[in-house]
Backbone and ligand atoms as CSV (ligand in chain L), in Angstrom:
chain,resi,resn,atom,element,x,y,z
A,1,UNK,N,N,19.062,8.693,3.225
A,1,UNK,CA,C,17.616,8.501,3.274
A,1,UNK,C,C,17.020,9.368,4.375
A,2,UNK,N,N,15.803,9.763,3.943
A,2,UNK,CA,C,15.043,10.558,5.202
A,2,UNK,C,C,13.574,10.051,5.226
A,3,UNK,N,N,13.424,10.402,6.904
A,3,UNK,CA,C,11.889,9.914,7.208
A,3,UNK,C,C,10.766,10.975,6.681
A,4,UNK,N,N,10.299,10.658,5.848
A,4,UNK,CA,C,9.113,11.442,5.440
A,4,UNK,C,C,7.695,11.527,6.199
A,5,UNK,N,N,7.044,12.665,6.486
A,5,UNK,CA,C,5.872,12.550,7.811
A,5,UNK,C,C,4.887,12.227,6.545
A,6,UNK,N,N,4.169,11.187,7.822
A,6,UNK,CA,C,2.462,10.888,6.769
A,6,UNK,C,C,2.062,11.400,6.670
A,7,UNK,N,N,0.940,11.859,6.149
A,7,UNK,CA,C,-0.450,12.434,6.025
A,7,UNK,C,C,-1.381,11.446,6.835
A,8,UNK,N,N,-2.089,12.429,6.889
A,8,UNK,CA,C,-3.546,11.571,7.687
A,8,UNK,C,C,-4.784,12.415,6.835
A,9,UNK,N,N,-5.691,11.384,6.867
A,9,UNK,CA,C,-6.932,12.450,6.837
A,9,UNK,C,C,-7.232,13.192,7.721
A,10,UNK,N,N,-7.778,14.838,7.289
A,10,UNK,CA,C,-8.430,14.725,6.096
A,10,UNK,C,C,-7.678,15.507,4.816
A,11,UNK,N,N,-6.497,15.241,4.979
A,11,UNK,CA,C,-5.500,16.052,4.374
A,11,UNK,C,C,-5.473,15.270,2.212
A,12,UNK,N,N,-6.427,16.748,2.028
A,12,UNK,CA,C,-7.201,16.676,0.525
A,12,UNK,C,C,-6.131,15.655,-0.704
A,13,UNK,N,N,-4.887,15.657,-0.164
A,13,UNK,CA,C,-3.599,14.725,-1.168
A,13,UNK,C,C,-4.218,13.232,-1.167
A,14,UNK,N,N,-4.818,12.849,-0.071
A,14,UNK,CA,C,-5.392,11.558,-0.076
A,14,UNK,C,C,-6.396,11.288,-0.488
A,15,UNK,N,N,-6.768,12.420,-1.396
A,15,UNK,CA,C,-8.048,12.319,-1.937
A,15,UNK,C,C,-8.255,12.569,-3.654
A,16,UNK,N,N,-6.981,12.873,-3.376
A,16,UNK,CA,C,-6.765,12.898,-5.438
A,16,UNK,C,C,-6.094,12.071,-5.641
A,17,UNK,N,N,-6.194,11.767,-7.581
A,17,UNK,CA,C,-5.763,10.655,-8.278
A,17,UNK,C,C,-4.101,10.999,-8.258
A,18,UNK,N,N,-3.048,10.393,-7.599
A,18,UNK,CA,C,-2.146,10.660,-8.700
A,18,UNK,C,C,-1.886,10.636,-9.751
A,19,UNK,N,N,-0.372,11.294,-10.234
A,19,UNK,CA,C,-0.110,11.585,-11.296
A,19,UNK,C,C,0.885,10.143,-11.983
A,20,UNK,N,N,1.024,10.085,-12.882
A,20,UNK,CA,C,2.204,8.905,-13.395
A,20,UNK,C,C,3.383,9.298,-13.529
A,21,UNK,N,N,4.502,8.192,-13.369
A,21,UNK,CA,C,5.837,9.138,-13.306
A,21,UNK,C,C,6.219,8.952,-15.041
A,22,UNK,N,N,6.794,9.954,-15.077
A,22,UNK,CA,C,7.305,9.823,-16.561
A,22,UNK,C,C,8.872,10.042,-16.675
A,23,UNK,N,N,9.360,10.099,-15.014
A,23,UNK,CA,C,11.029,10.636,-15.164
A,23,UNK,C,C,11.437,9.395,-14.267
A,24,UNK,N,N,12.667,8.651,-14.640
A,24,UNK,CA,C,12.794,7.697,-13.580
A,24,UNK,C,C,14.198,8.055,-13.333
A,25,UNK,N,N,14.497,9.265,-12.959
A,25,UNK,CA,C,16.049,9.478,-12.324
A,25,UNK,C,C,16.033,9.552,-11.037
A,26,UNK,N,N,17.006,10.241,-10.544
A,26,UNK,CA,C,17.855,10.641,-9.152
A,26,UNK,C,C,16.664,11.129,-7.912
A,27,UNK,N,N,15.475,11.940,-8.382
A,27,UNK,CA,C,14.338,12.187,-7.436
A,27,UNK,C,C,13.400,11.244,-7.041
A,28,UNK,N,N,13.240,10.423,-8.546
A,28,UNK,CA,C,11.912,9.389,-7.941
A,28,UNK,C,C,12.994,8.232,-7.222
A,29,UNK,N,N,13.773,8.101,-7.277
A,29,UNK,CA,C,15.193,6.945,-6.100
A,29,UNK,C,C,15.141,7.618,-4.845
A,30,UNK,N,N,15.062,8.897,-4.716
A,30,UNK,CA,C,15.202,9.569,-3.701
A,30,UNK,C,C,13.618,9.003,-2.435
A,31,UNK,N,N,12.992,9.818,-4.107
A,31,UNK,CA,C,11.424,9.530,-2.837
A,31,UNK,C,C,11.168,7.827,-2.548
A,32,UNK,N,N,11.818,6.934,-3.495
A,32,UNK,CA,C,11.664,5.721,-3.212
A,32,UNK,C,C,12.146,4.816,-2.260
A,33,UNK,N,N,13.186,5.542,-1.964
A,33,UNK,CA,C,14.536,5.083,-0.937
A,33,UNK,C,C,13.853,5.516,0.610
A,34,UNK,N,N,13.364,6.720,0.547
A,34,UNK,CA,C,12.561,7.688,2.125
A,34,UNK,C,C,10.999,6.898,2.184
A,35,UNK,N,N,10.544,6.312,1.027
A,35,UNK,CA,C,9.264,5.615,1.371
A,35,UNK,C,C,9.802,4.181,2.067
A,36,UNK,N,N,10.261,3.511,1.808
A,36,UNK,CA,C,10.935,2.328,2.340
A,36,UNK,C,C,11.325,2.896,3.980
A,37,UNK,N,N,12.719,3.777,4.245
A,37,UNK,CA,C,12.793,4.105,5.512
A,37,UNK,C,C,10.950,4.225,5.937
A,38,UNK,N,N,10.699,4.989,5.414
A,38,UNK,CA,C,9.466,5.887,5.999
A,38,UNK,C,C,8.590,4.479,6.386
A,39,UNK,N,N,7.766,3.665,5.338
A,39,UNK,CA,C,7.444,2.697,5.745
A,39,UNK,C,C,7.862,1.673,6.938
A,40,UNK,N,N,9.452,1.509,7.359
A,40,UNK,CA,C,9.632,0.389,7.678
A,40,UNK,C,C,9.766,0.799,9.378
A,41,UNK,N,N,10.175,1.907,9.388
A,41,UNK,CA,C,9.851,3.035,10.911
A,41,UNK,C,C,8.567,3.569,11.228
A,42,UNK,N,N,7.418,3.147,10.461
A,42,UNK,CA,C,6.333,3.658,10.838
A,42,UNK,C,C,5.534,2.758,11.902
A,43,UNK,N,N,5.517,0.990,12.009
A,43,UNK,CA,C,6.212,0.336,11.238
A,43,UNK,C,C,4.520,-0.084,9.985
A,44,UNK,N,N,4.870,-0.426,8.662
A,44,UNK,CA,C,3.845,-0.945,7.815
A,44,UNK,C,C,4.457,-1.529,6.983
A,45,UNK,N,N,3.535,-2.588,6.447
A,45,UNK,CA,C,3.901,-3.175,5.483
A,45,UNK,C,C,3.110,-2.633,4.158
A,46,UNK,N,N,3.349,-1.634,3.657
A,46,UNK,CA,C,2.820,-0.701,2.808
A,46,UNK,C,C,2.885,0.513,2.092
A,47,UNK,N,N,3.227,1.363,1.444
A,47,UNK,CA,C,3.388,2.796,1.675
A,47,UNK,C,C,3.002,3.316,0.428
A,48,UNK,N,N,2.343,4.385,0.254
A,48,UNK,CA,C,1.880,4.558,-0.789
A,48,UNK,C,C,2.375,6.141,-1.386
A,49,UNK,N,N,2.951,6.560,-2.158
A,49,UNK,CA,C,3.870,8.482,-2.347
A,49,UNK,C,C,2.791,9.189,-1.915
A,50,UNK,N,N,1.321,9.286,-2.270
A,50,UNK,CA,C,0.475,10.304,-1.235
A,50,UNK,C,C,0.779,10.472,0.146
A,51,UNK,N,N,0.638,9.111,-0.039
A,51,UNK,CA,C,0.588,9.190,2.019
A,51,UNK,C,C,2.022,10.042,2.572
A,52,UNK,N,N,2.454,10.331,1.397
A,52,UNK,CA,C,4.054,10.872,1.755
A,52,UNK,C,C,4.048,12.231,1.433
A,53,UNK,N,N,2.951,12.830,0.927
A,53,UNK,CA,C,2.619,13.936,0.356
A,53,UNK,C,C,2.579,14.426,-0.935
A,54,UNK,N,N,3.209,13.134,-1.939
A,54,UNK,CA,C,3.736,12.984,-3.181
A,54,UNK,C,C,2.872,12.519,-3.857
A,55,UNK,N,N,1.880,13.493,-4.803
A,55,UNK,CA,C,1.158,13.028,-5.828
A,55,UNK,C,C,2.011,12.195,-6.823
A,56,UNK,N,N,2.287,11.309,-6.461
A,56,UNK,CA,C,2.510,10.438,-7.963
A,56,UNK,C,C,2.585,9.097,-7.635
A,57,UNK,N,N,2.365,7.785,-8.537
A,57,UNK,CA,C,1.524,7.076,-8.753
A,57,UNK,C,C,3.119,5.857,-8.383
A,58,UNK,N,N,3.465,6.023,-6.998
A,58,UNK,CA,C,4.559,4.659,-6.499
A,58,UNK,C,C,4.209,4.557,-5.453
A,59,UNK,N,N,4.305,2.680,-5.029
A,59,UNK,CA,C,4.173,2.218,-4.404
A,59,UNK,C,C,5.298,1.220,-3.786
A,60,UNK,N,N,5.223,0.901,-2.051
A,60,UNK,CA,C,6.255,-0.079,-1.272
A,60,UNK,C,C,5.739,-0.866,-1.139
A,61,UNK,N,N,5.834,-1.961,-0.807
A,61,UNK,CA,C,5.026,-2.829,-0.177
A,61,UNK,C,C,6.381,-4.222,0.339
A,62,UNK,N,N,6.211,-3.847,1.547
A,62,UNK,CA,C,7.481,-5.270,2.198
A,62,UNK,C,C,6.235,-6.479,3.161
A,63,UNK,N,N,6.464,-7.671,2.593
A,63,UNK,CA,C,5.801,-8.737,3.239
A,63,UNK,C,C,6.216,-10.133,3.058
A,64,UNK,N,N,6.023,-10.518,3.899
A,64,UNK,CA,C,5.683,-12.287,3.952
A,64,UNK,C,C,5.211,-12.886,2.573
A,65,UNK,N,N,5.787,-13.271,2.365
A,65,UNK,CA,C,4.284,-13.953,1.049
A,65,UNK,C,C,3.959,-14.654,1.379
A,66,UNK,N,N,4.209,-15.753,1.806
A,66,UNK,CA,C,3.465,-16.962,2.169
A,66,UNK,C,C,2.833,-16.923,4.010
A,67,UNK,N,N,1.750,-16.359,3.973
A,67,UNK,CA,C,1.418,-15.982,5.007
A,67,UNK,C,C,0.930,-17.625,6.321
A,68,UNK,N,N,0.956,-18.770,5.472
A,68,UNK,CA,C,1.169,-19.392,6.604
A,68,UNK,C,C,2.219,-20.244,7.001
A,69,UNK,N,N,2.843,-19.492,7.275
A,69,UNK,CA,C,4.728,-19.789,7.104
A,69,UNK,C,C,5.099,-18.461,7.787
A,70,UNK,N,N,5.162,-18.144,9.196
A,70,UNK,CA,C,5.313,-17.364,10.085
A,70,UNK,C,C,6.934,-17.406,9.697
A,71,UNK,N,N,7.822,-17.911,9.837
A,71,UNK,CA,C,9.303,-17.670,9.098
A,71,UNK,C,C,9.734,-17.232,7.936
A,72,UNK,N,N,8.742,-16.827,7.007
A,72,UNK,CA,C,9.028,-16.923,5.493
A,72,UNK,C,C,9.547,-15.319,5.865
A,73,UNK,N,N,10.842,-15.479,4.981
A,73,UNK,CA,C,11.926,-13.931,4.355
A,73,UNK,C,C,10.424,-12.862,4.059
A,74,UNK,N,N,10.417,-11.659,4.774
A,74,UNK,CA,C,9.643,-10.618,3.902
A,74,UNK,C,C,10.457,-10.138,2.351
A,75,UNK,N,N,9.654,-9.882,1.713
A,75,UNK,CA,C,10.142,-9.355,0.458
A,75,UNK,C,C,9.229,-8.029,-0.035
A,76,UNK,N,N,10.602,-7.330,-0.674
A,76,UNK,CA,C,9.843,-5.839,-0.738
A,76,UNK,C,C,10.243,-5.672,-2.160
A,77,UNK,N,N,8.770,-5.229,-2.466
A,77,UNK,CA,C,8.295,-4.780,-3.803
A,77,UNK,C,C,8.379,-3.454,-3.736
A,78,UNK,N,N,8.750,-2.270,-5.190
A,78,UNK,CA,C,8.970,-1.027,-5.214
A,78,UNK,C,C,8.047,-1.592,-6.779
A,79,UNK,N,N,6.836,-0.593,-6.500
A,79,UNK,CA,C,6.457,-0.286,-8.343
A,79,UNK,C,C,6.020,0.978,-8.747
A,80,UNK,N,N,5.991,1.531,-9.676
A,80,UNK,CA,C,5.610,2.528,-10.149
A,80,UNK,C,C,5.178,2.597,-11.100
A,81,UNK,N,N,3.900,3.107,-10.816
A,81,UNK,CA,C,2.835,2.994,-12.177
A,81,UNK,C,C,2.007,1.875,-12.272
A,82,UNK,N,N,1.619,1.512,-10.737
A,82,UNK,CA,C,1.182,-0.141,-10.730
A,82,UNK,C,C,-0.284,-0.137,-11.278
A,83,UNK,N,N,-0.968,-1.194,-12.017
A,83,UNK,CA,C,-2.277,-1.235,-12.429
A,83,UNK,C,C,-2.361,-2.545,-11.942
A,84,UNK,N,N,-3.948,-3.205,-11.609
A,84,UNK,CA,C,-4.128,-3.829,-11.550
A,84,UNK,C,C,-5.149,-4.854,-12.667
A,85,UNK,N,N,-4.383,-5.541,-13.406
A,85,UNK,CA,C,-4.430,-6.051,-14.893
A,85,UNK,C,C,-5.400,-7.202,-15.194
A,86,UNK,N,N,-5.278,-8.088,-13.757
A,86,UNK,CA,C,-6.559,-9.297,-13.281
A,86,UNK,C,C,-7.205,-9.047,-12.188
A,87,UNK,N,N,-8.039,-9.889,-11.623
A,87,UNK,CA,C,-8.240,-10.045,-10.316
A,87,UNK,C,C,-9.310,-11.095,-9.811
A,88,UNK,N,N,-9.158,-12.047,-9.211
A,88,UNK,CA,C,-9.526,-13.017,-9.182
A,88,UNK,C,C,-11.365,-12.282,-8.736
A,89,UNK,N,N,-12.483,-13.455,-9.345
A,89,UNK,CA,C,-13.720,-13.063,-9.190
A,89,UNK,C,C,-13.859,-13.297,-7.226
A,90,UNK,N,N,-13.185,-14.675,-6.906
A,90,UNK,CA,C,-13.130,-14.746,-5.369
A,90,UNK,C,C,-12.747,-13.363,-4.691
A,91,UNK,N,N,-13.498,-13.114,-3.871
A,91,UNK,CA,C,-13.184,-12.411,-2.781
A,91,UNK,C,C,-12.796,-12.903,-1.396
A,92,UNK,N,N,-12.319,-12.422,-0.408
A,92,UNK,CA,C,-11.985,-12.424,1.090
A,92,UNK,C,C,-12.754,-11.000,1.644
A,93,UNK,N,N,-13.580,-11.108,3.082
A,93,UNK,CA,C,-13.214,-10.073,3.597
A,93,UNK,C,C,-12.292,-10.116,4.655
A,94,UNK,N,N,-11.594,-8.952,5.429
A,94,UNK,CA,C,-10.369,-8.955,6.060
A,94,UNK,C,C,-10.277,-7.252,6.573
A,95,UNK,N,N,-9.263,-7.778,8.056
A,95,UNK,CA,C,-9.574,-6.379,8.627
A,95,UNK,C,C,-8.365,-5.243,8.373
A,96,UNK,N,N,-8.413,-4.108,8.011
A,96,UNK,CA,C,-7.325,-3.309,7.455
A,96,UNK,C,C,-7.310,-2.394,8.480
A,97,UNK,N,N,-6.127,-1.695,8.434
A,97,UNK,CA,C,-5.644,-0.562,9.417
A,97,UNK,C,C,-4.733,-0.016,8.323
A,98,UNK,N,N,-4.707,1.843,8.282
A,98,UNK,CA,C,-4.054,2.323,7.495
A,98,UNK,C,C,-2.957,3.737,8.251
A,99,UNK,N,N,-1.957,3.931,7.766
A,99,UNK,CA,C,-1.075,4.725,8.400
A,99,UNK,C,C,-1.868,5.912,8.130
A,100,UNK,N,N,-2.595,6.274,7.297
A,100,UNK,CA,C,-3.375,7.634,6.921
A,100,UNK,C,C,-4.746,8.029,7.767
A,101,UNK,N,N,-5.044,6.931,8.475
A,101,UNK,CA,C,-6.091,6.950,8.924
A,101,UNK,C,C,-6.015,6.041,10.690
A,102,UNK,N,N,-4.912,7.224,11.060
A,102,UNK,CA,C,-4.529,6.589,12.819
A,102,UNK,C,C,-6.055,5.986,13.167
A,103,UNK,N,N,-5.925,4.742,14.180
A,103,UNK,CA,C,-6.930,4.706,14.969
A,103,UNK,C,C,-8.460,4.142,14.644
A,104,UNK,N,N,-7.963,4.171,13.309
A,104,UNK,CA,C,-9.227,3.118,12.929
A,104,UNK,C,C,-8.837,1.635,12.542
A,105,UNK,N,N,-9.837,0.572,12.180
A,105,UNK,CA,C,-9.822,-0.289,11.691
A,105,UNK,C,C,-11.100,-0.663,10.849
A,106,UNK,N,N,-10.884,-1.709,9.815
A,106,UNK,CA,C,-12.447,-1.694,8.960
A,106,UNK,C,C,-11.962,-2.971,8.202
A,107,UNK,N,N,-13.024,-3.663,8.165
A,107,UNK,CA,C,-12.861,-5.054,7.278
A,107,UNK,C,C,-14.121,-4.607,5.962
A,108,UNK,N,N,-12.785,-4.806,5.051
A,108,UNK,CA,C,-12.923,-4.617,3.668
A,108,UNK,C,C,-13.259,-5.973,2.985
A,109,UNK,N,N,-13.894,-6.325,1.816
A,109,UNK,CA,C,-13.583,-7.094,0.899
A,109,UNK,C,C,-13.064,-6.843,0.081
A,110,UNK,N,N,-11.659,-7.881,-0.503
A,110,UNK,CA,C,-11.287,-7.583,-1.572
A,110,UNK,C,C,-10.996,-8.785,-2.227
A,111,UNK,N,N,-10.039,-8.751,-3.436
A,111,UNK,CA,C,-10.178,-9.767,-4.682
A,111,UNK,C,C,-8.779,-10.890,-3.580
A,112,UNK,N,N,-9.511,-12.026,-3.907
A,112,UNK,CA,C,-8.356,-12.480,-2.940
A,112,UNK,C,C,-7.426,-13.004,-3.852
A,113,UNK,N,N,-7.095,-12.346,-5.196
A,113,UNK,CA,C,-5.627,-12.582,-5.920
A,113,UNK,C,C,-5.969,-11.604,-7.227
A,114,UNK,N,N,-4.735,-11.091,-7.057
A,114,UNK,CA,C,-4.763,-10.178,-8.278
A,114,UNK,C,C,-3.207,-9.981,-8.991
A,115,UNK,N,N,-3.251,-9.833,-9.963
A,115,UNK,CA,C,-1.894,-9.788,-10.690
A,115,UNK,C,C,-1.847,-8.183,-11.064
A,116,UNK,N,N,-0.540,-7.527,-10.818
A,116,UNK,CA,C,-0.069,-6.054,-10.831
A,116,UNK,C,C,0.553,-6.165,-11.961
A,117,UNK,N,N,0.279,-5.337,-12.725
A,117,UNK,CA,C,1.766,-4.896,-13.529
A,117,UNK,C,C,2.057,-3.529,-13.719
A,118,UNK,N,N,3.370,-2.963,-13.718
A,118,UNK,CA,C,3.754,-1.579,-13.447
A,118,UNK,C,C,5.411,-1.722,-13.700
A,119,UNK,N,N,6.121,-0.558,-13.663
A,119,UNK,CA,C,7.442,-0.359,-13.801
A,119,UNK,C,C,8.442,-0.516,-12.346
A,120,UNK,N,N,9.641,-1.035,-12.917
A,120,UNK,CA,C,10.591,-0.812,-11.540
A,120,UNK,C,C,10.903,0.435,-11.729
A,121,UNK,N,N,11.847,0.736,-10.719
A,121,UNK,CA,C,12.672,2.325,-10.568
A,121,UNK,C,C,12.774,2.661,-11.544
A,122,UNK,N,N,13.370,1.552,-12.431
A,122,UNK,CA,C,14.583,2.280,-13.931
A,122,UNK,C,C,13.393,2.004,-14.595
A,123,UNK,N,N,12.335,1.670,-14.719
A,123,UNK,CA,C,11.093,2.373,-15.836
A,123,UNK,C,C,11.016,0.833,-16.692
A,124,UNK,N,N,11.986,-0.191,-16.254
A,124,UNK,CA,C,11.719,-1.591,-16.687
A,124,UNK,C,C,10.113,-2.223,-16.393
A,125,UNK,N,N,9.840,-2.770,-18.043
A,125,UNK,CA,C,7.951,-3.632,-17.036
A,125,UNK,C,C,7.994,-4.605,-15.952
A,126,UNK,N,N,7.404,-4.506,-14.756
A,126,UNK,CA,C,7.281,-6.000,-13.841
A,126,UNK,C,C,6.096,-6.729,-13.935
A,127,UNK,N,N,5.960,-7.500,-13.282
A,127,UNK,CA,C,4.340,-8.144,-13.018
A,127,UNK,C,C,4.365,-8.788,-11.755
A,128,UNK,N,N,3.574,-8.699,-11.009
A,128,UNK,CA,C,3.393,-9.069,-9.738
A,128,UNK,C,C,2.328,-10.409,-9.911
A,129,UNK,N,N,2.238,-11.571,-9.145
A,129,UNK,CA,C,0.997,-12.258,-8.998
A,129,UNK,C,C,1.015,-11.851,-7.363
A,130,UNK,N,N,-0.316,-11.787,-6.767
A,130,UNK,CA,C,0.084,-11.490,-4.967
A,130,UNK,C,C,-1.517,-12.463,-4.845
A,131,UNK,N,N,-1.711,-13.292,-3.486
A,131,UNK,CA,C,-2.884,-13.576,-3.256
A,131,UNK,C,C,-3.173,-12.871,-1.627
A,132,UNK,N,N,-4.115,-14.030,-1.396
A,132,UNK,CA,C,-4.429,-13.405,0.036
A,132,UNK,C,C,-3.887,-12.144,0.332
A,133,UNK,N,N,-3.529,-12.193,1.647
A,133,UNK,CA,C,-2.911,-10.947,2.577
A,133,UNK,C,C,-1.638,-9.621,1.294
A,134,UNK,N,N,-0.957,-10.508,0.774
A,134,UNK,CA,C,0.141,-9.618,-0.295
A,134,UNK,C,C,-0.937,-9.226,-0.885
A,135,UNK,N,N,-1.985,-9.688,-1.741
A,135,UNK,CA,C,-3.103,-9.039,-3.008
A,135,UNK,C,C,-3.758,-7.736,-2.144
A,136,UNK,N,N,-3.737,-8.187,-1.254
A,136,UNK,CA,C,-4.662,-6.660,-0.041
A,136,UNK,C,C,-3.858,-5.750,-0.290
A,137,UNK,N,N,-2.739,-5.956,0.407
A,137,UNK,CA,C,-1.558,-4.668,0.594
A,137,UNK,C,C,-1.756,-4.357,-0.907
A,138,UNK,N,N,-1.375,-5.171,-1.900
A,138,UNK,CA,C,-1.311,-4.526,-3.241
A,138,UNK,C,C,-2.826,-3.534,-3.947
A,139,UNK,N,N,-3.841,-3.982,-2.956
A,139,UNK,CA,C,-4.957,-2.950,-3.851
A,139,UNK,C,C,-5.318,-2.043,-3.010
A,140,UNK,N,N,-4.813,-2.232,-1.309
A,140,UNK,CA,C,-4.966,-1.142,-0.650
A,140,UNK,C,C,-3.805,0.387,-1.219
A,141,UNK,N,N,-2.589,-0.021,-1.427
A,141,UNK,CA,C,-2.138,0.983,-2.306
A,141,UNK,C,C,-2.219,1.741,-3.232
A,142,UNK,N,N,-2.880,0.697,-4.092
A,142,UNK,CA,C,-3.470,1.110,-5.598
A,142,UNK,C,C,-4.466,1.815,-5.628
A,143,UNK,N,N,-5.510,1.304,-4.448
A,143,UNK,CA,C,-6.532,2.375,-4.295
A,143,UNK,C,C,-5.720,3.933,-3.546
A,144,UNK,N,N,-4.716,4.089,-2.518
A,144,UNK,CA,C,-4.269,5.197,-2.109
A,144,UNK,C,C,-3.972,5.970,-3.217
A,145,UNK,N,N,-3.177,5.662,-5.019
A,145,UNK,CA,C,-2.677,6.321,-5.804
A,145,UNK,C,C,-3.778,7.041,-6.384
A,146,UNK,N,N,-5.314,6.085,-6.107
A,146,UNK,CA,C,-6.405,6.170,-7.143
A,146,UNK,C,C,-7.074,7.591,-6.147
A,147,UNK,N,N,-6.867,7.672,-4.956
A,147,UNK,CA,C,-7.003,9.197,-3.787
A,147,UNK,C,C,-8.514,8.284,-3.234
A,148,UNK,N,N,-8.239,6.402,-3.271
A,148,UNK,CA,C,-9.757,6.252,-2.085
A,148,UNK,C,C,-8.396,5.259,-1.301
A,149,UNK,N,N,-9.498,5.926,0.028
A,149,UNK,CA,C,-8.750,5.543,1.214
A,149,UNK,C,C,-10.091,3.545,1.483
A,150,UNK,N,N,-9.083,2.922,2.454
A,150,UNK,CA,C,-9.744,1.996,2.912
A,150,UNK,C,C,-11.416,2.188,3.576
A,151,UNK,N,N,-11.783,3.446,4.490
A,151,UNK,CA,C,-13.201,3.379,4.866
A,151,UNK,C,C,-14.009,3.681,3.823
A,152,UNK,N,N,-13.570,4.125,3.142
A,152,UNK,CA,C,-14.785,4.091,1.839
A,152,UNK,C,C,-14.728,2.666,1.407
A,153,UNK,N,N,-14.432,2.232,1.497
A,153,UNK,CA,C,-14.452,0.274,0.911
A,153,UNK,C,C,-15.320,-0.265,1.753
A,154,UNK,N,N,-15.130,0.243,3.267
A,154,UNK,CA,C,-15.338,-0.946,4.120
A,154,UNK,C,C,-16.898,-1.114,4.482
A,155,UNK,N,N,-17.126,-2.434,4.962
A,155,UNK,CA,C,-18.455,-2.744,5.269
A,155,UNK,C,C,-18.995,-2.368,6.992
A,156,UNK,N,N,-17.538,-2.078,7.474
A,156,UNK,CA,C,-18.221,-1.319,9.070
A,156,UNK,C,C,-16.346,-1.106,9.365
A,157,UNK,N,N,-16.532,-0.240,10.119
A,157,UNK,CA,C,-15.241,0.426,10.188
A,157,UNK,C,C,-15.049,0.925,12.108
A,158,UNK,N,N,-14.181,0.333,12.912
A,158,UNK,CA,C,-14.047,0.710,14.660
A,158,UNK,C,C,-12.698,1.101,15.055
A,159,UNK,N,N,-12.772,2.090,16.343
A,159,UNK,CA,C,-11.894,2.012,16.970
A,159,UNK,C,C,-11.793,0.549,17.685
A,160,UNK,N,N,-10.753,0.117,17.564
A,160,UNK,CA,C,-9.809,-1.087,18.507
A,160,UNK,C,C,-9.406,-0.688,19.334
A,161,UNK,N,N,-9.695,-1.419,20.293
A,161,UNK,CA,C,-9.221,-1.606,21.776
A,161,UNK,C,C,-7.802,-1.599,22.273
A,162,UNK,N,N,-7.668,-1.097,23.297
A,162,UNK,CA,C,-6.151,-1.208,23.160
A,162,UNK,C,C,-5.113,-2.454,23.273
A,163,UNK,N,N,-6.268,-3.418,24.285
A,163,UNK,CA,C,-5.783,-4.570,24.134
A,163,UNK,C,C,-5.486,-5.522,23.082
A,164,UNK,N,N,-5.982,-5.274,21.915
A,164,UNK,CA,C,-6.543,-5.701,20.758
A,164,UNK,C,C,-5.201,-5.617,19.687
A,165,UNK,N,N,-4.676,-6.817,19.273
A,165,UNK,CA,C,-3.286,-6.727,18.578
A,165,UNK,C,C,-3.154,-6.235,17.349
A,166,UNK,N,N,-1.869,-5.549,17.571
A,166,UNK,CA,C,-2.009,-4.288,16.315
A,166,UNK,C,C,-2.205,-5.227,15.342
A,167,UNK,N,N,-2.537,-4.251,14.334
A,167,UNK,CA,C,-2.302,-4.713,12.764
A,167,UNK,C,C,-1.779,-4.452,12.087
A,168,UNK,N,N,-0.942,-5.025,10.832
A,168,UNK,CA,C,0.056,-4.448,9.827
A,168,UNK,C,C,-0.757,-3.449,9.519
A,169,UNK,N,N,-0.205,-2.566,9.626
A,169,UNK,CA,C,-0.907,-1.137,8.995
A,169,UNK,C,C,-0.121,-1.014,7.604
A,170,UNK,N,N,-0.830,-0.364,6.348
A,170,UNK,CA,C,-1.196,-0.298,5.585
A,170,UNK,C,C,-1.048,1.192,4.655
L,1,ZN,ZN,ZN,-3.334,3.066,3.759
């Protein structure tokens, strides 16, 4: 496995749609295996193949699910080709930080549950249900494949303080 460097804005890859994978061999394992390192040394609970420089349409995502349950096992999702198929009419807003975008922060609204469906590695269908905090990570990605970053969402967007405790970045 290798660490793959992010992108940041305003680097134009984060700004186009990816592409869909249509090959599920030995390369997309490769880039899937270096997004995981890459993610989990950055550190985020998130990672999206742009942000990796890789137009195409896979996503990481390692978390908690049950976010009030500070002990709960993280679990890591790999999808490719993820859509988002429901999404609850409820919203949350909530504050995001993204690996593409050092140094900011911005509280977004989003759907506070949405169900994914998309392929594993080997091109098998999955379906995700995610709420709260997991449903974020899952549409903050989805939007990275779609080339919109989190400040275009957000309703006011700051530098944080340094005192100010990180956030799962994204
Ligand atoms: Zn991001």
């Amino acid at each position: 496995m290798t660490l793959r460097q992010i992108v940041t804005l305003p680097d134009p890859i984060l700004r186009r749609k990816a592409k869909p994978v249509t090959r599920f061999d030995a390369d997309l394992q490769t880039l899937i295996d270096d997004m995981i390192e890459t993610m989990r040394e950055a550190p985020g609970v998130g990672l999206a193949a742009p942000q990796v420089g890789i137009p195409e349409r896979v996503i990481v995502v390692e978390y908690a699910e049950d976010e009030e349950d500070e002990v709960a096992p993280k679990k890591l999702y790999v999808m490719v080709n993820p859509e988002i198929k429901a999404a609850s009419e409820e919203t949350e807003e909530g504050i995001e930080g993204c690996l593409s975008v050092p140094g900011w922060q911005g509280e977004v609204e989003r759907a506070l549950a949405v169900t994914v469906k998309g392929q594993t590695s080997r091109g098998k269908p999955m379906k995700v249900k995610a709420k709260g905090w997991m449903a974020r990570i899952f549409q903050h990605e989805i939007d990275h494949i779609n080339g919109v970053v989190f400040t275009d969402r957000a309703t006011k967007v700051w530098k944080p303080q340094p005192e100010q405790a990180p956030l799962d970045n994204v």
